[in-house]
C-alpha positions in Angstrom: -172.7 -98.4 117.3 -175.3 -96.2 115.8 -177.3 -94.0 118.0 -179.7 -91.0 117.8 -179.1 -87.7 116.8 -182.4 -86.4 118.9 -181.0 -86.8 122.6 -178.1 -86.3 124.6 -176.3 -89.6 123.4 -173.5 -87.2 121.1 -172.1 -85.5 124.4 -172.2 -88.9 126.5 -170.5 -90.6 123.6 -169.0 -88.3 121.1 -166.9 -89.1 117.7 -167.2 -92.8 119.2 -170.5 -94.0 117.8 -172.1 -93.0 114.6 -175.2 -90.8 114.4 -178.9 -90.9 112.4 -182.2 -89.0 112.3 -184.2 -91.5 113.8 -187.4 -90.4 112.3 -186.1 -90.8 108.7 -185.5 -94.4 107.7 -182.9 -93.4 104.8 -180.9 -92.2 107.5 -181.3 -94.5 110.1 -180.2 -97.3 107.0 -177.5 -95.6 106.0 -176.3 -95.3 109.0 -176.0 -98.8 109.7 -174.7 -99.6 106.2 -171.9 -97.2 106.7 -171.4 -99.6 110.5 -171.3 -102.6 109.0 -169.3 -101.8 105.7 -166.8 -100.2 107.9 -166.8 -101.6 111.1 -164.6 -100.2 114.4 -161.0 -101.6 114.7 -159.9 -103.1 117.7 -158.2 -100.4 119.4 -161.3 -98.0 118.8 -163.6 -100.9 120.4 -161.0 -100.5 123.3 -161.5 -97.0 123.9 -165.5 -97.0 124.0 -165.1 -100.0 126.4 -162.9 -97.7 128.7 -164.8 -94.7 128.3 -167.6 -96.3 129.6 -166.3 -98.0 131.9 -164.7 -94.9 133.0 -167.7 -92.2 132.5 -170.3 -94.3 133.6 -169.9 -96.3 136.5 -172.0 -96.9 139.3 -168.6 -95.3 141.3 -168.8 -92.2 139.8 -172.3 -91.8 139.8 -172.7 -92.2 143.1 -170.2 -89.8 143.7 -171.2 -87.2 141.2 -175.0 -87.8 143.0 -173.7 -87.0 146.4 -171.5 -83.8 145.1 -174.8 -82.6 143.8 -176.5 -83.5 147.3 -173.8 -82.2 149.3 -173.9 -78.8 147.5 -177.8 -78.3 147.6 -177.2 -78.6 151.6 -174.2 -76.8 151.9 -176.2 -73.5 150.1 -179.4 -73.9 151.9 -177.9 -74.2 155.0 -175.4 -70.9 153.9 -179.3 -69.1 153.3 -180.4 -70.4 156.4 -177.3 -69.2 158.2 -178.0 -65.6 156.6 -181.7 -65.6 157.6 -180.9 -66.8 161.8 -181.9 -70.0 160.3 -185.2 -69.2 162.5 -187.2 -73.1 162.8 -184.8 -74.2 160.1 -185.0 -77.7 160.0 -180.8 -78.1 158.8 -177.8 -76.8 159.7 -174.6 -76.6 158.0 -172.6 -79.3 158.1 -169.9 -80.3 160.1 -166.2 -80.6 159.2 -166.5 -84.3 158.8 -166.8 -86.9 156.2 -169.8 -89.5 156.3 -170.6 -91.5 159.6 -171.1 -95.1 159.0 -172.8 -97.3 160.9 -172.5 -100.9 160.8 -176.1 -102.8 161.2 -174.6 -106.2 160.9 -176.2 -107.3 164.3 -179.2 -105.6 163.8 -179.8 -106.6 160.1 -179.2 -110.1 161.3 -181.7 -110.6 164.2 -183.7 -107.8 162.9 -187.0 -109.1 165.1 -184.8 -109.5 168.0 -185.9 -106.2 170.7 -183.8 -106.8 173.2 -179.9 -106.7 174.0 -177.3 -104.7 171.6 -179.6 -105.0 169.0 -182.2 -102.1 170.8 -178.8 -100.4 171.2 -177.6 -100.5 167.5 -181.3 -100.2 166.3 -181.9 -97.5 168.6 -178.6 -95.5 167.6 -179.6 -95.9 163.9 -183.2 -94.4 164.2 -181.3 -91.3 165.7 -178.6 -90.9 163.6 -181.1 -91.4 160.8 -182.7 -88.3 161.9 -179.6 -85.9 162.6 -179.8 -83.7 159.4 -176.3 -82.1 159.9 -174.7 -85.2 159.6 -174.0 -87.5 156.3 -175.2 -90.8 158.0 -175.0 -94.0 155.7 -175.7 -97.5 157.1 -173.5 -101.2 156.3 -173.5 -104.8 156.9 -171.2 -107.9 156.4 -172.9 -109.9 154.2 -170.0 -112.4 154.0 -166.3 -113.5 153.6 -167.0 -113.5 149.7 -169.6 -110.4 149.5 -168.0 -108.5 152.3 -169.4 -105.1 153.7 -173.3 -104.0 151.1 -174.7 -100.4 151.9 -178.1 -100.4 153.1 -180.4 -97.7 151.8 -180.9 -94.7 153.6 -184.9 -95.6 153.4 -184.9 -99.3 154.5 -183.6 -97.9 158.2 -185.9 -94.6 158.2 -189.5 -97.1 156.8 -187.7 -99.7 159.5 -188.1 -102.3 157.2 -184.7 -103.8 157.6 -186.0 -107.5 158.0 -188.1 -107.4 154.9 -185.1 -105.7 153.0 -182.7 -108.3 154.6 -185.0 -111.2 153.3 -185.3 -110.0 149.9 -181.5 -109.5 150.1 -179.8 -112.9 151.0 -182.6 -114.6 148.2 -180.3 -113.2 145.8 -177.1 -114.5 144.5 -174.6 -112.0 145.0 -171.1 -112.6 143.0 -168.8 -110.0 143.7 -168.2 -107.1 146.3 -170.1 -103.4 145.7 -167.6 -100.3 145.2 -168.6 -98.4 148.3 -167.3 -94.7 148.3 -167.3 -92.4 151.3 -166.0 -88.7 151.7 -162.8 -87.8 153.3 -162.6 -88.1 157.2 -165.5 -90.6 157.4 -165.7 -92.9 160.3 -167.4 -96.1 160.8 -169.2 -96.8 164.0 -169.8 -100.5 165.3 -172.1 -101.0 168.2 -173.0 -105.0 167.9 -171.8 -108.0 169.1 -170.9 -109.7 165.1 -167.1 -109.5 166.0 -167.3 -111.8 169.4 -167.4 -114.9 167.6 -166.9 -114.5 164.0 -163.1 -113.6 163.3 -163.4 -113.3 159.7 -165.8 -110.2 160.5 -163.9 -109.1 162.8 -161.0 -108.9 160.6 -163.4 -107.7 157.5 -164.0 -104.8 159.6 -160.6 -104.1 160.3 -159.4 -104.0 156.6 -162.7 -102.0 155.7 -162.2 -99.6 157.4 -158.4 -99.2 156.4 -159.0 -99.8 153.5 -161.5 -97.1 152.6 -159.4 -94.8 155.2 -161.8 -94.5 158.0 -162.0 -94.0 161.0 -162.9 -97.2 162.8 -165.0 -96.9 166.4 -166.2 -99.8 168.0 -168.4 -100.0 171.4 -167.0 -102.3 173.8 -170.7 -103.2 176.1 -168.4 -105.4 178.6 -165.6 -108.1 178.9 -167.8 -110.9 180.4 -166.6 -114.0 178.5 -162.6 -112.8 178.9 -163.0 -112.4 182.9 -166.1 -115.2 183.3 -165.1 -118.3 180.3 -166.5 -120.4 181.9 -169.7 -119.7 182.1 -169.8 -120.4 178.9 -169.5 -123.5 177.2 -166.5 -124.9 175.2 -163.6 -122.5 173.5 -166.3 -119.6 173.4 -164.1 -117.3 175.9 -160.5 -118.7 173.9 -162.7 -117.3 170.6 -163.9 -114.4 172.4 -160.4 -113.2 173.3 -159.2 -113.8 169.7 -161.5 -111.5 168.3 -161.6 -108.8 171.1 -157.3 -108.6 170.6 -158.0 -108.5 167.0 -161.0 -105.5 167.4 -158.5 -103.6 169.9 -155.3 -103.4 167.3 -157.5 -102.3 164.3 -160.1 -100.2 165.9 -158.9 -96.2 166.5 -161.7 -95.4 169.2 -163.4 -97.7 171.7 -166.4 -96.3 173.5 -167.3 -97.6 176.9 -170.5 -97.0 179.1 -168.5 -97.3 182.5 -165.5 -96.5 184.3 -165.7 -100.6 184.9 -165.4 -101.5 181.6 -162.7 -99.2 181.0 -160.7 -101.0 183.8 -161.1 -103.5 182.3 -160.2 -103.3 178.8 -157.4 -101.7 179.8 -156.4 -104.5 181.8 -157.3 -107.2 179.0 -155.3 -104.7 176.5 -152.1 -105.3 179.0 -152.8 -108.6 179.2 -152.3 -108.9 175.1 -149.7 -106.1 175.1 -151.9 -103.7 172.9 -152.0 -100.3 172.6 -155.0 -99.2 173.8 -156.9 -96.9 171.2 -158.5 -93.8 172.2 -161.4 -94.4 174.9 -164.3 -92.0 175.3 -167.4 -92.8 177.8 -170.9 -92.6 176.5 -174.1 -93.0 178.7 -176.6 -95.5 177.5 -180.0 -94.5 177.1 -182.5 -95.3 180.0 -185.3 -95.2 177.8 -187.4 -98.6 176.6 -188.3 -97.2 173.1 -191.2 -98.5 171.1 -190.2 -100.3 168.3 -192.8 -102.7 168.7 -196.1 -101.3 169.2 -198.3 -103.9 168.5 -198.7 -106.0 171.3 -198.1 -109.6 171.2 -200.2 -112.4 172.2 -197.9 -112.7 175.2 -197.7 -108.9 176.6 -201.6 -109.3 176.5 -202.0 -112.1 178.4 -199.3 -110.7 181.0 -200.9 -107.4 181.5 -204.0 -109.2 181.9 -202.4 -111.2 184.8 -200.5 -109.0 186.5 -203.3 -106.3 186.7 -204.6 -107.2 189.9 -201.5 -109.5 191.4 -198.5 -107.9 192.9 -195.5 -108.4 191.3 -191.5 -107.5 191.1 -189.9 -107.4 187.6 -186.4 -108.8 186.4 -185.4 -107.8 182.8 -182.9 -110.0 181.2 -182.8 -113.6 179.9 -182.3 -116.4 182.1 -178.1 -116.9 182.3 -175.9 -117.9 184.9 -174.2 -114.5 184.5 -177.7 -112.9 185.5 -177.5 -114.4 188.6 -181.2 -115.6 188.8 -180.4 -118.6 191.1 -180.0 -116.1 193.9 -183.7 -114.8 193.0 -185.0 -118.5 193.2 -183.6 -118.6 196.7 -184.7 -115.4 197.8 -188.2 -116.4 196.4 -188.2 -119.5 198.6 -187.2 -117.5 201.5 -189.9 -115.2 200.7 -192.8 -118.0 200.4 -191.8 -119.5 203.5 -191.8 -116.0 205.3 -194.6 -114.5 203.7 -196.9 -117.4 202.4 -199.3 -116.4 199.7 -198.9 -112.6 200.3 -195.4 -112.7 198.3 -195.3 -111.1 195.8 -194.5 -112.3 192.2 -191.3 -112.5 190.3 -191.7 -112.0 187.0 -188.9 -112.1 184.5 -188.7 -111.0 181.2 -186.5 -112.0 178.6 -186.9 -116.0 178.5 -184.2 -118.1 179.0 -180.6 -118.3 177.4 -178.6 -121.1 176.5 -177.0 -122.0 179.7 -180.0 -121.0 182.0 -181.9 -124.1 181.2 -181.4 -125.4 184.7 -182.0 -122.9 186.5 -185.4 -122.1 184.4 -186.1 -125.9 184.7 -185.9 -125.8 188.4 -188.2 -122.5 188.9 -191.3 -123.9 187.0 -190.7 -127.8 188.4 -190.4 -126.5 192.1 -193.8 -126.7 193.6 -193.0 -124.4 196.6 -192.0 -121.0 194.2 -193.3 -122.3 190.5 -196.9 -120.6 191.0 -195.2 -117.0 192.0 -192.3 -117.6 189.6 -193.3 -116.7 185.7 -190.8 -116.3 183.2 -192.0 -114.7 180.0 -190.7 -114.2 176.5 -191.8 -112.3 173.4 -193.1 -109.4 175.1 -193.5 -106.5 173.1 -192.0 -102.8 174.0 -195.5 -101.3 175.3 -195.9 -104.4 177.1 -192.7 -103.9 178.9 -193.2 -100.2 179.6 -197.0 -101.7 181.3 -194.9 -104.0 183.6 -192.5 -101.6 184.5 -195.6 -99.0 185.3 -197.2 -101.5 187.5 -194.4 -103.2 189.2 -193.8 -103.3 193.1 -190.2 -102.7 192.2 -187.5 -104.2 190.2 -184.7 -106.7 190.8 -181.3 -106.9 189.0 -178.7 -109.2 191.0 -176.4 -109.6 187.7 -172.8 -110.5 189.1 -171.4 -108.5 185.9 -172.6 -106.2 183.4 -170.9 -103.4 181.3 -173.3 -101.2 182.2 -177.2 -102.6 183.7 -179.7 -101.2 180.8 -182.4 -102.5 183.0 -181.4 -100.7 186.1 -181.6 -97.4 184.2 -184.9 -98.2 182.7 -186.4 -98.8 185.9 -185.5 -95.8 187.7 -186.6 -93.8 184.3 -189.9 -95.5 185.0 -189.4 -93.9 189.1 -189.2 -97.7 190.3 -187.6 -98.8 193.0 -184.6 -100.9 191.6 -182.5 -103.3 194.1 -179.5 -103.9 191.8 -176.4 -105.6 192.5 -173.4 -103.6 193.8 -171.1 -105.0 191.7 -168.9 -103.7 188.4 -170.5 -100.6 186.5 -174.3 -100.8 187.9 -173.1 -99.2 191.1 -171.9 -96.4 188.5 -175.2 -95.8 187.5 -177.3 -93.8 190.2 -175.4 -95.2 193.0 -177.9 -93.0 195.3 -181.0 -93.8 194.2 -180.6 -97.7 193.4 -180.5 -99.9 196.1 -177.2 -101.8 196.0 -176.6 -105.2 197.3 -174.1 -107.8 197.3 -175.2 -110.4 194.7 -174.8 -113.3 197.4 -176.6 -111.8 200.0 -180.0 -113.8 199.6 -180.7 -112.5 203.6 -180.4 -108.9 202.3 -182.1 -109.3 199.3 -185.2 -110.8 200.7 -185.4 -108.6 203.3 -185.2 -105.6 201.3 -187.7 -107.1 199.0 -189.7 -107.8 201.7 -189.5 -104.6 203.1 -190.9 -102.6 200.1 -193.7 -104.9 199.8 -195.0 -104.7 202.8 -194.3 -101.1 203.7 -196.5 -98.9 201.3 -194.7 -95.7 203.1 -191.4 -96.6 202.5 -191.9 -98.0 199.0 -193.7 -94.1 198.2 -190.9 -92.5 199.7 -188.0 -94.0 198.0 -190.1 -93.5 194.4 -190.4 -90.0 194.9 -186.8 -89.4 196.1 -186.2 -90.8 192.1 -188.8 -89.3 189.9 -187.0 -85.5 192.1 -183.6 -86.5 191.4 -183.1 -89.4 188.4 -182.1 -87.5 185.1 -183.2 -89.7 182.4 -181.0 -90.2 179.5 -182.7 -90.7 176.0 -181.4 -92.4 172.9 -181.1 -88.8 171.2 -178.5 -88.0 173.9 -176.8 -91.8 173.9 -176.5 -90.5 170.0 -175.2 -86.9 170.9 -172.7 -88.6 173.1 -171.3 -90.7 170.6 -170.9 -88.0 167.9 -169.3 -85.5 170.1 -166.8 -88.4 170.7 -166.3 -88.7 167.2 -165.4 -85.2 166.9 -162.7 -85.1 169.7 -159.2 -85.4 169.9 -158.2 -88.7 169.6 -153.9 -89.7 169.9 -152.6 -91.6 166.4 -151.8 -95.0 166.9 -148.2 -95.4 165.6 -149.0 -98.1 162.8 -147.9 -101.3 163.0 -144.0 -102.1 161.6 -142.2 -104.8 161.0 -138.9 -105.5 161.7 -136.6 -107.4 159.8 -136.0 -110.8 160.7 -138.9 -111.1 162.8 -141.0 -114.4 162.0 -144.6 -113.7 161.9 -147.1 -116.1 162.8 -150.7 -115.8 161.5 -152.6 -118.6 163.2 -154.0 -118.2 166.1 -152.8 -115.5 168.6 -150.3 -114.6 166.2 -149.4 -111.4 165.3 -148.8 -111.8 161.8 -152.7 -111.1 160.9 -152.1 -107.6 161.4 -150.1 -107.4 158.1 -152.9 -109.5 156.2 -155.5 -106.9 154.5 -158.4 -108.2 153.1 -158.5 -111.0 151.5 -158.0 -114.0 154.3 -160.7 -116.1 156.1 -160.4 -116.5 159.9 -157.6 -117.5 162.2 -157.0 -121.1 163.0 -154.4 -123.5 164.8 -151.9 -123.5 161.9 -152.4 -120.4 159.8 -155.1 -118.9 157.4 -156.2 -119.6 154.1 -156.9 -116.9 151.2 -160.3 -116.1 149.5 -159.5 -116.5 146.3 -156.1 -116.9 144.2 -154.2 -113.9 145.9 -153.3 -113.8 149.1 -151.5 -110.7 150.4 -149.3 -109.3 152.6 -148.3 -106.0 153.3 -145.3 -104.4 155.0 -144.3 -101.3 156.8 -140.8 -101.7 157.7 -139.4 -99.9 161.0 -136.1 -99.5 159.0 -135.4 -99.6 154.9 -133.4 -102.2 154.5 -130.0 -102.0 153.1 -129.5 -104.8 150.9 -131.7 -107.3 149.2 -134.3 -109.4 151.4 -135.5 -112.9 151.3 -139.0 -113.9 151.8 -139.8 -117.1 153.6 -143.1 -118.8 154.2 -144.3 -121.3 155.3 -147.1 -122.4 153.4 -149.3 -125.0 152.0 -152.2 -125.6 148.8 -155.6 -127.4 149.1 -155.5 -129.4 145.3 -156.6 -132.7 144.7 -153.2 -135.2 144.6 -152.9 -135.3 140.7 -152.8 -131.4 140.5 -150.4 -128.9 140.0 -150.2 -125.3 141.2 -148.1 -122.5 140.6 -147.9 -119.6 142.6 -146.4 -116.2 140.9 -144.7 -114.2 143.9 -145.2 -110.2 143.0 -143.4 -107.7 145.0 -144.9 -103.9 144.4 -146.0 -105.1 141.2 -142.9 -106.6 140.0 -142.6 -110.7 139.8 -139.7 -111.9 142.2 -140.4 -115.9 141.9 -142.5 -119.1 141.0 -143.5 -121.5 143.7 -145.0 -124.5 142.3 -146.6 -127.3 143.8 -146.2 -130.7 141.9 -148.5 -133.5 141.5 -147.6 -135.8 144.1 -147.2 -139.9 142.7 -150.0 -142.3 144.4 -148.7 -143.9 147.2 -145.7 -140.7 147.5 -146.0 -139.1 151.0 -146.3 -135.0 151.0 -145.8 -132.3 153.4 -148.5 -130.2 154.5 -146.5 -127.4 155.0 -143.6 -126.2 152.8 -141.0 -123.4 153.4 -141.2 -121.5 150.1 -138.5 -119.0 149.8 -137.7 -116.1 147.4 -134.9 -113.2 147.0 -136.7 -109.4 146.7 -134.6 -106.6 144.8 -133.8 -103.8 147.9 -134.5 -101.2 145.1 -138.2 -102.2 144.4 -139.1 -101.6 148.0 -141.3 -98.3 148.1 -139.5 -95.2 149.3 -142.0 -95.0 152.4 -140.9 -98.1 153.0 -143.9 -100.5 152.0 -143.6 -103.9 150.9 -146.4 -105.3 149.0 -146.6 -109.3 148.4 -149.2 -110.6 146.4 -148.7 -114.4 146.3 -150.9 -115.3 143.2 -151.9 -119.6 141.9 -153.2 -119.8 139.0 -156.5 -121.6 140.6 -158.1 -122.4 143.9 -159.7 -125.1 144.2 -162.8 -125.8 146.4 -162.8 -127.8 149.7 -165.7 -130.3 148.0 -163.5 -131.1 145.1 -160.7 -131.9 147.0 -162.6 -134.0 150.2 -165.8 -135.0 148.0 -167.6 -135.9 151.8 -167.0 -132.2 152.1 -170.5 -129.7 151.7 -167.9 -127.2 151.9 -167.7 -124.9 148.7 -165.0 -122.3 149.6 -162.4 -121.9 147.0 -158.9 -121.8 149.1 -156.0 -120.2 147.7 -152.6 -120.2 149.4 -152.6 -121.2 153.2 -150.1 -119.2 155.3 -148.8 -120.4 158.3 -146.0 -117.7 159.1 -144.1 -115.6 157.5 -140.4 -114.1 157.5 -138.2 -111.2 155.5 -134.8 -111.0 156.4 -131.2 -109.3 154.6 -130.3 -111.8 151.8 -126.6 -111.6 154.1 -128.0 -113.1 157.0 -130.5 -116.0 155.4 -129.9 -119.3 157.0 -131.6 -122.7 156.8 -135.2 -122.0 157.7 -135.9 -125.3 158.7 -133.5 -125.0 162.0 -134.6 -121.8 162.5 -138.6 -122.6 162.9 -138.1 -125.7 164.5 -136.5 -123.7 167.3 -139.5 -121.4 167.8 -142.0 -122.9 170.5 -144.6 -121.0 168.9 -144.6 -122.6 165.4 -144.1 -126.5 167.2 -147.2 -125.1 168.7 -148.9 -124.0 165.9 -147.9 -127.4 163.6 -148.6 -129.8 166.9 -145.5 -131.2 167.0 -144.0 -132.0 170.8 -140.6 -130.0 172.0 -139.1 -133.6 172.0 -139.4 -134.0 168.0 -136.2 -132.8 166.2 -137.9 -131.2 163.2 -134.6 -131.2 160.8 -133.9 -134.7 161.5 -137.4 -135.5 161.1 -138.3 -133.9 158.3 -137.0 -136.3 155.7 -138.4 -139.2 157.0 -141.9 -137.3 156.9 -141.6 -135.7 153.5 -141.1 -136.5 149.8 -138.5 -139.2 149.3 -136.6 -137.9 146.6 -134.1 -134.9 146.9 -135.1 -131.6 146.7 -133.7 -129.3 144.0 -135.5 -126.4 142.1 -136.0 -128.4 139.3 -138.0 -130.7 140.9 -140.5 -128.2 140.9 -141.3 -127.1 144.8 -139.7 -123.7 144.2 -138.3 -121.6 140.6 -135.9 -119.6 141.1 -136.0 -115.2 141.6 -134.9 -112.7 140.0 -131.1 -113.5 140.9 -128.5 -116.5 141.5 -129.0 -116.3 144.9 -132.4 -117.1 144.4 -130.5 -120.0 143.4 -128.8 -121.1 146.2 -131.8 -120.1 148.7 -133.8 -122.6 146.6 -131.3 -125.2 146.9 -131.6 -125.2 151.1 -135.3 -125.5 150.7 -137.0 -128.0 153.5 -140.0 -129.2 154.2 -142.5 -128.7 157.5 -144.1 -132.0 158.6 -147.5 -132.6 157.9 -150.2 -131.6 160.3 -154.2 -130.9 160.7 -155.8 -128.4 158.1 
């Protein structure tokens, strides 16, 4: 490499690269005659590859970049500090590392206004102006991408939909190094976890991996009490990934003592230890994200200007109880005729309030004082709230009742149902009713409208005494929860002889880092060719171990696959899955076995695994109807370390566990041992037909010898 003399390339570089005058052409050609006459030898090629690597990655330069940043801010805040910091704009910073907040729901319905996303949008325009905090953003891009910081800029311009566009047009490859400081904690606010396990589980090894501190908001526990009012497994998948969120996360915020109760109870229910809980109070304000008003808040205000009217924020869903209000408004019509007011609900309709929507605008006794409304923007929404009569919230459960707060912010009468945490809200200034009562509630809305005097009354009793709670404060809240005491979670140990199942509702998932997709029935499969499991054992063992799992390969019939079994770093075994004859019938799952050294076990008393196959191959080339391009490494169904002195047939042993019969579909009635051989590969099995290659040891011998197969079930 020949470089200039002129600029700063010498100290980057050094005795690695020759140098030239690189206005003088004799120099410059000399200088490359000397390079190619006597060119670098291998090793010195090595070294220039390693110092840069080394000196100038993107890692350390983001890290060098914030050092710089962090120690501008530390002395102006140490001047400010000296001078009373009088109408300083910063303050010195706090003890802690970075906060992190994950924009994962937000960054993926970015023109969404309503919901958690206002709540993690909201939260991020505040944070992002807290200048004694470090506040960086995230977001799961995917199982092979994982967590990609967002730009400070892209949340302050609020251009996250244009950046997230731009974004997922590209073709991303491989994960980005993310650093953070010491003592950093991640926040998640959004809903990404309820039904997509392999975030859930992302998040989890993120932030253990990077050593944070992981906080999650839990809004409520709707689809664990309610399931079915939704449709399918959705509450069996909701549960999954709550139990998942609950073992990883270190702090769960809550809005109410409701939700608390709940959690808690779900927690028990699971038998988790319940993190740390701290209660924050949601913001009453409706914000103005969207200032430009759509084509739909016009035509509302233009409406409603001279009609009176009674507001229900929230999308049509059974959980919203809106059926009661379709009732109430056919009480009210018959009572009241065309002096009823209107019912005007914003927030259009959800997927299971079809019916109920269908009914409001086909029925011609309520459908001309019944208006359901979508897309309307936040000035829009602050009009309707202005001009209401009063507001109506009958929900049968919330985690907290955003609307209610926003209507007594706006000193509006709100007739709210009495039921989990909205009575927690301003239980003296809302007007609390039992969600079933459609008597009460049309009297009461009845009442107001009629009676000018009472309605004037009850609106100046809340505009004296309602406190109203802005995002700033919400924000506030959460950080001084961040900086509280919170009890260590002992961290999760495993017990020797213990079988661990990873599939659903298992709890071997919470030795998988990163690296696995999601839970299913049977097990999980790894991302790529290593698939990992680590260990913290409760006691050091005493005495060599033996690793069992039970475990299968996606490959196309004709294939072979090895898979080199690594413990700490050191190579215990070879599992290797044969080609399989046409016509020969194969196990799905296999009990793959290997003997592990006592004395390479870590002295803190870690075990790492690393199962590594020398390919993965991609669902499409194994099932060619398949769109499917995943590349699948090892699938583990469960797991098993036990003392090499007590290792028995593994086969008798799993087909005793209800659990695994369960997980593998197989009836209590079926005697696994005795069916296995009738199910599996006809001819004997010994190590050197190739389903297992011996350990480090002899015994790895005879372990390999008792090797059985699992009968074949469902990928």
């Amino acid at each position: 490499m020949v470089l200039s003399d002129r600029s700063g390339e010498c100290e980057y570089i050094g005795d690695r690269a020759r140098y030239c005058d690189p206005s003088c052409s004799d120099s410059l050609r000399d200088a490359v005659r000397e390079a190619w006459d006597e060119p670098i030898t291998p090793a010195q090629a090595l070294d220039l590859a390693n110092h840069v690597k080394e000196q100038f990655s993107w890692e350390k330069h983001v890290q060098q970049t914030r050092a710089v940043y962090d120690e501008v801010l530390h002395r102006f805040a140490e001047i400010r500090t000296k001078e009373g910091n009088k109408g300083g704009i910063f303050a010195a910073k706090t003890g802690h590392g970075d906060i992190i907040l994950d924009v994962t729901t937000w960054a993926n319905n970015a023109n969404m206004l309503s919901g958690i996303v206002r709540v993690e949008r909201s939260i991020g325009a505040e944070l992002i102006k807290r200048m004694d905090l470090s506040v960086r953003f995230v977001f799961y891009h995917s199982n092979e991408i994982g967590f990609i910081e967002i730009p400070r800029e892209v949340i302050i311009k609020d251009i996250l939909n244009a950046y997230m566009v731009r974004l997922m047009s590209q073709k991303l490859k491989k994960k980005n190094a993310i650093i953070f400081s010491d003592n950093s904690n991640i926040i998640s606010v959004g809903s990404s976890w309820m039904l997509n396990s392999d975030y859930a589980m992302e998040l989890a090894h993120f932030a253990r991996g990077h050593k944070l501190t992981l906080t999650v908001l839990m809004h409520d526990m709707t689809p664990a009490l309610f399931p079915h009012w939704y449709e399918g497994n959705y509450g069996e998948r909701w549960e999954r990934n709550c139990a998942i969120i609950l073992e990883h996360t270190n702090r769960l915020l809550v809005y109410s003592e409701s939700t608390r109760r709940d959690v808690s109870a779900f927690a028990e229910k699971y038998d988790i230890t319940m993190p740390t809980v701290a209660k924050i109070r949601l913001a009453d304000e409706v914000g103005t994200f969207e200032s430009k008003s759509t084509p739909e808040g016009m035509r509302a205000q233009e409406f409603f200007r001279s009609r009176p009217f009674v507001l229900s924020v929230g999308g049509i869903h059974l959980r919203k109880n809106y059926g009661l209000l379709y009732d109430v408004w056919l009480i009210l019509r018959e009572r009241m005729g065309d002096a009823c007011p209107h019912l005007v609900i914003v927030g259009g309709v959800s997927w299971n309030g079809a019916e109920t929507a269908r009914v409001m605008r086909d029925d011609p006794k309520v459908n001309s004082h019944i208006h359901i409304l979508d897309n309307i923007d936040d000035s829009s929404l602050d009009w309707l709230y202005d001009k209401a009569l009063m507001t109506a919230y009958p929900s049968l459960y919330e985690g907290w009742g955003l609307p209610v707060g926003e209507s007594l912010a706006h000193g509006k009468i709100c007739l709210s149902s009495n039921r989990s945490s909205m009575k927690e809200i301003a239980p003296d200034l809302t007007d609390l009713i039992d969600p079933f009562d459609r008597i009460r509630w049309a009297s009461m809305i009845q009442h107001y409208s009629t009676s000018s005097t009472s309605r004037a009354t009850r609106e100046a009793e809340i505009r004296e005494n309602f406190t109203v709670t802005s995002w700033s404060e919400t924000t506030d809240h959460i950080v001084e929860a961040l900086a509280a005491e919170m009890k260590v979670r002992a961290a999760t140990v495993y017990n020797l002889g213990d079988v661990a199942l990873v599939g659903n509702h298992g709890e071997g998932a919470s030795y998988l880092p990163s690296g696995w997709y999601g839970s299913e029935v049977w097990g999980r499969w790894a991302k790529s060719t290593i698939g990992t499991i680590e260990l913290r054992f409760a006691h050091v063992p005493d005495e060599d171990v033996v690793l069992t799992v039970l475990a299968k390969v996606l490959k196309p019939s004709h294939e072979r696959l090895r898979y080199e079994v690594r413990a700490n770093d050191r190579v215990v075994g070879l599992w290797e899955f044969p080609p399989v004859a046409v016509g020969e019938e194969t196990a799905d799952l296999l009990i793959n076995r290997v003997v592990i050294p006592q004395e390479i076990i870590n002295k803190d008393d870690c075990l790492v695994i690393e199962m590594i196959g020398d390919h993965a191959f991609a669902v499409r080339e194994v099932f060619h109807s398949f769109e499917d391009a995943r590349r699948l490494g090892i699938g583990l169904s469960a797991f098993m370390v036990e003392r090499r002195s007590q290792a028995g047939d593994a086969a008798i042993l799993f087909s005793t566990r209800e659990d695994i019969r369960a997980a593998l579909q197989v009836e209590p009635s079926v005697d696994l041992p005795r069916r296995l051989p009738k199910r599996s590969i006809v001819p004997p099995l010994r190590p050197t037909r190739g389903y297992m290659i011996s350990g480090p040891s002899a015994e790895s011998d005879r372990l390999m010898g008792e090797m059985a197969f699992m009968p074949k079930t469902t990928a």
